[in-house]
C-alpha positions, 0 to 999 in steps of 0.5 A: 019313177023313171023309166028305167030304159031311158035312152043312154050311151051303153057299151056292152063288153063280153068277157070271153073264154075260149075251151074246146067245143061244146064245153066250159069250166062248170060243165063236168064232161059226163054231161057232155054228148058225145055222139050226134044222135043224142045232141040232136036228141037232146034238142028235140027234147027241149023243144018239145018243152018249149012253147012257142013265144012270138017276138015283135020289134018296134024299131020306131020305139027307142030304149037305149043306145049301145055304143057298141059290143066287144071282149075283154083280153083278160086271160085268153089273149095272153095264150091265143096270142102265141098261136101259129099265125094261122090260128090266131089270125081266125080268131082275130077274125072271127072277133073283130073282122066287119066282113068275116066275123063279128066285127066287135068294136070294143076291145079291153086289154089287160094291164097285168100286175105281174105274174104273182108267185102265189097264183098258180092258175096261169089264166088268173094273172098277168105280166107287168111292163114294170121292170123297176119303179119308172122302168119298162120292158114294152117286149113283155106281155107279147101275147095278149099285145099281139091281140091288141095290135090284131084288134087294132088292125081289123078296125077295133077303134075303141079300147079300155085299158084295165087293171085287176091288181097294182103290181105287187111292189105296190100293195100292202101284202107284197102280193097281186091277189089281194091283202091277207084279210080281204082289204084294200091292198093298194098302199096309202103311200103308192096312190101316186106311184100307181097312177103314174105307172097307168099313165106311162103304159098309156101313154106307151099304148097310144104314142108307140104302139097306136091303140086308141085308149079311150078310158082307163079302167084302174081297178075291177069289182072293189067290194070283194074281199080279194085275197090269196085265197081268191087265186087270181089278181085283184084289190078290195077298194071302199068308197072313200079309196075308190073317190081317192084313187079317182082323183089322184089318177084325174090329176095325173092324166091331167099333168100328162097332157092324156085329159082325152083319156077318160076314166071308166069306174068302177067296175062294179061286180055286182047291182047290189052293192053299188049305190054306196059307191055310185053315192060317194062318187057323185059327191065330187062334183069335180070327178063325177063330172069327168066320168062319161058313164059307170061301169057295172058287171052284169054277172049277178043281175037284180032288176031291183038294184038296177032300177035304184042305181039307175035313179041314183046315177041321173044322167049319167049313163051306165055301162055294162063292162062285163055281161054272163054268157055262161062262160068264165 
């Protein structure tokens, strides 16, 4: 069996929610301390219960490579963004800034499919640049393009650009939550259309304004069955639509002169059900062979699925572009 830790060129991306202290969407407030004492209460409680575990690093023993670690914009950015420059800038520093915080070098921005009527929750979309087919307005999306720009400026050299859903002029439903019954909402008709519209904002992003995409993402976790009930954007994708958009948007990149720009597929949500995808990819020699690695959701981790799609993947090395830190 191979070893399922062979050395590969990982990236590990954070999504990253950002609610006040001590608290996240799943967390009811009752559970929260509310005075010091039983804070520190509860810690000493845990550790009591806790054994202590001895940790021995072998830095002469080589895993894996990880590229590197970073966030993805995608919905906080739009409102952190807008803050008064005193707050935002800590925050930028805290994530990117090699000195004062994290010094994260991967940054993932959000190509918005529009603010969809249909979804309520303001965290869940984004706005489009598309203002009618082939014409934009670069002035929209000013927030989360103020936290690029700030990543950009604190050293940030590796971005994604990455899609949840087509603007809703594309789909079949009208809508950038998914098709009414779970299906693919990309109409067959737009798959060129689609690609251009990536191509363009690309473009945009790395002449005008400077960022360095590396990999366009064009579409997040297609096994599920993303409709209006989901509440948020998103698009189902089978394999066959998967391989299909890969190389029409391959083409497009390539008529565009942007063959640098690589493509991050598939964003796959979960182990289990990605060897189908991963199969019908790697039967394209062509695409296959321009993808520089698989982009996997480490939300729901089976060591079991990982080792299979591990194997079915060869050499191509995967690439985690979501881990679950217990935040939304």
């Amino acid at each position: 069996m191979r070893n399922f830790f062979r050395p590969a060129a990982i990236f590990l991306l954070f999504g990253l929610g950002i609610f006040p202290a001590g608290c996240t969407p799943s967390m009811p407030s009752a559970d929260i301390p509310n005075r010091p004492t039983e804070s520190k209460q509860m810690a000493k409680d845990l550790a009591d219960q806790v054994d202590a575990v001895l940790i021995r690093i072998d830095p002469a023993s080589e895993q894996q490579t990880i590229e590197g670690f970073g966030a993805a914009g995608a919905w906080w950015a739009q409102d952190v963004g807008g803050w008064e420059d005193e707050r935002r800038d800590l925050v930028a520093d805290l994530l990117f800034d090699r000195e004062q915080g994290a010094g994260l070098s991967i940054y993932r921005y959000n190509i918005g499919g529009g603010d969809g009527e249909n979804i309520a929750d303001e965290w869940r979309r984004a706005e489009t640049f598309e203002v009618a087919p082939g014409v934009y307005d670069w002035t929209r999306d000013a927030n989360a393009m103020w936290m690029v720009r700030a990543a950009r400026d604190r050293g940030v050299e590796n971005f994604v650009a990455f899609v949840n859903s087509p603007p809703a002029r594309m789909t079949v439903s009208g809508l950038t939550s998914g098709e009414k019954d779970g299906k693919t909402n990309l109409a067959p008709a737009m798959y060129a259309e689609f690609s251009r519209y990536l191509v363009d904002v690309v473009r945009h992003l790395r002449e005008e304004e400077g960022i360095p995409i590396r990999w366009l993402s064009p579409l997040n976790e297609p096994q599920w069955a993303w409709s209006y009930k989901n509440g948020q954007e998103g698009s189902h994708y089978g394999p066959t639509e998967v391989l299909e958009l890969a190389r029409v948007l391959l083409g497009a990149l390539k008529e565009s002169q942007l063959e640098d720009v690589a493509l991050s597929l598939f964003e796959s949500g979960e182990w289990k059900s990605s060897a189908v995808y991963v199969d019908k990819l790697a039967g394209d020699p062509e695409v296959w062979a321009a993808l520089p690695h698989l982009s996997i959701h480490s939300l729901l981790v089976d060591a079991r699925r990982q080792r299979s799609v591990y194997d079915l993947s060869a050499a191509k090395p995967p690439g985690q572009a979501a881990l679950d830190v217990g935040m939304d």
